[in-house]
C-alpha positions as CSV (number, residue, x, y, z in Angstrom):
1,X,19.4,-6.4,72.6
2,X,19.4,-3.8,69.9
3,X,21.1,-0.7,69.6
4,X,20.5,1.7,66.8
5,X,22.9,4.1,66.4
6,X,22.4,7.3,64.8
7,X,25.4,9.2,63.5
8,X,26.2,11.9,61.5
9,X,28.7,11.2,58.9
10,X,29.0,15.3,58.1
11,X,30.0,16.2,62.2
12,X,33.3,17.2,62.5
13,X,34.3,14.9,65.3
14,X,33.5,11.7,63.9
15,X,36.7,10.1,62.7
16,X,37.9,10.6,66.8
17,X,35.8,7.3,66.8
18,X,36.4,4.3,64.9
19,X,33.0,2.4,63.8
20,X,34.9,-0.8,64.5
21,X,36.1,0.5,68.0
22,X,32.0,1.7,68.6
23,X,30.8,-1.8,67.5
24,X,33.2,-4.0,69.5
25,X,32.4,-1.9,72.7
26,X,28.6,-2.3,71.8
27,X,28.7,-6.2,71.4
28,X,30.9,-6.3,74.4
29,X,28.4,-4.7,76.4
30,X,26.1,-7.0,74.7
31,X,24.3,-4.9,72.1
32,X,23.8,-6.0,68.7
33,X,24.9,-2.5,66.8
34,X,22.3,-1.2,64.1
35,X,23.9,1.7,61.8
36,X,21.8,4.4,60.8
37,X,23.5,7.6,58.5
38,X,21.4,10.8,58.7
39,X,22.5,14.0,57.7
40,X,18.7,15.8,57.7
41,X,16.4,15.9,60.8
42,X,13.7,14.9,59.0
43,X,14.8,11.6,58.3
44,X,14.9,10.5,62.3
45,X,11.6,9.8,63.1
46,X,11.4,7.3,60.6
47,X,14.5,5.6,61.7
48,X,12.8,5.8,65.8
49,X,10.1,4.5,64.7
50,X,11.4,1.3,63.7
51,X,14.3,1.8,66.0
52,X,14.2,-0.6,69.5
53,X,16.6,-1.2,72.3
54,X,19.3,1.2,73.1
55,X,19.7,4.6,71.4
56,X,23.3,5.8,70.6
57,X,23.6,9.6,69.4
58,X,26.8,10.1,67.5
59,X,27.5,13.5,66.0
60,X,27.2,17.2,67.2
61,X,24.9,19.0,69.6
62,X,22.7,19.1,67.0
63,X,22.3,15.3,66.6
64,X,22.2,14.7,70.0
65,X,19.2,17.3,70.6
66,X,17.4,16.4,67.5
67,X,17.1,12.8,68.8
68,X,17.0,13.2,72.8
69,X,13.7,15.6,71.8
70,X,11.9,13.7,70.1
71,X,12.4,10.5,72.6
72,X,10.8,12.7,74.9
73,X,7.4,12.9,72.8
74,X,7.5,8.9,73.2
75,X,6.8,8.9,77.1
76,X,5.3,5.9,77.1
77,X,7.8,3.4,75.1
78,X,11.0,5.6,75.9
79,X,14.1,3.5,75.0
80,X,17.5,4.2,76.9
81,X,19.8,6.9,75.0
């Protein structure tokens, strides 16, 4: 299964992760890890839309809202976040 990740190379506690430590944990769990860089809000629904399997938020509050808000809008094909 797919999991697009959505991250937000400008928050200021992304180098606590490794990409390489996020990706082995994601194929681990069986997930095949789909990178997606945003830095606008505006640029998300474009990358949900074409966006399937698991969602994973990296970034700030503000990444995590933008994207958990408009999963709500999709009731009726909401993937896991």
């Amino acid at each position: 299964m797919q999991a697009t990740v959505i991250y937000n190379p400008n928050a200021g506690g992304s180098a606590r992760c490794k990409v390489e430590d996020l990706n082995g944990a994601l194929r681990a769990a069986g997930f095949h890890p789909v990178h997606q860089a945003t830095s606008r809000e505006e640029d998300l629904d474009a990358i949900l839309a074409r966006s399937s399997g698991l969602i994973v938020a990296c970034g700030g509050d503000g990444t995590l809202r933008a994207v958990a808000t408009r999963l709500v809008d999709r009731r009726s094909e909401q993937p896991p976040l």
